[in-house]
C-alpha positions, 0 to 999 in steps of 0.5 A: 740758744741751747738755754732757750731750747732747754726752757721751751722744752721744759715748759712744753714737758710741765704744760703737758703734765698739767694738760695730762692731769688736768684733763681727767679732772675737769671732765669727771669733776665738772662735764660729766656731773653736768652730763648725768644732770641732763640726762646725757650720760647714765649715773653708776645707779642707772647703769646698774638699773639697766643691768638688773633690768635686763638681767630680769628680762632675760631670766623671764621671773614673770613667766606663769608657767611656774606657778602652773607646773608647781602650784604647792610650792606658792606661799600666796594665795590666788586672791592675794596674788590678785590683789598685788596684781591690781595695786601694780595695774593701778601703780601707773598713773596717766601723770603720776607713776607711784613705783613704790606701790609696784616695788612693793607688791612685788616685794611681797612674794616669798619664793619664784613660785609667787613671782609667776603666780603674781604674773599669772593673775595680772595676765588674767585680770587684765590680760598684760604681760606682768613684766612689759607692763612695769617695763612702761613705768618703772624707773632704772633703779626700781630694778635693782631693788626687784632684783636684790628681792628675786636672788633673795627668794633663789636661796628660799626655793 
């Protein structure tokens, strides 16, 4: 009787080792890959998207007021910066967003002085709000590439 105890004690003991062991593996090995796919659950990439976008939202880069209180610090002129401005108003298609296009525009800009200068002129030209507008259409990791670039310009200021 105490050796039958003794087994189902011992394996009790070892099936709850496998469970204990097994459990992480399945969900990260297979659920959770299978979830990222769907759509359900966010990948480390998109995370870290969502971070840098909220990051640059809070710190309000695209604000014109910038380029309005320190105009001989900007890099590009009003022209250049309009033209940047009309390749990211047109970046956003109706079936087909090209982001690079936007990323790229943005990239383009030396120093946050060009960042609100970009800003100020989108605003103009079509009265939208720099920021909400790449909001609608950019990806999450779009926003990190965005936000690698400011912190780059911070150093230059």
């Amino acid at each position: 009787m105490r050796e039958i105890r003794q087994v189902n004690n011992t394996q009790i003991i070892v099936l709850g080792a496998v469970v204990i062991v097994a459990l992480p593996l399945i969900y990260f090995g297979i659920v959770k890959p299978i979830f990222n796919k769907l759509g359900i659950t966010k990948d480390k990439a998109e995370r870290q998207g969502e971070k840098a976008k909220n990051k640059l939202i809070k710190a309000d880069y695209f604000n014109p007021l910038l380029y309005n209180n320190n105009k001989s610090r900007a890099y590009l002129t009003e022209e250049e910066a309009s033209s940047l401005a009309y390749k990211i108003y047109n970046a956003k298609g109706y079936i087909y967003d090209d982001e690079s296009v936007a990323v790229s525009s943005v990239k383009k800009t030396n120093n946050l002085v060009d960042v609100s200068l970009l800003a100020k002129e989108f605003q103009e030209l079509y009265n939208k709000d720099l920021q909400t507008y790449l909001v609608s259409f950019l990806e999450l990791d779009n926003y990190t590439t965005i936000e690698n670039h400011i912190n780059q310009l911070r150093k230059f200021w």
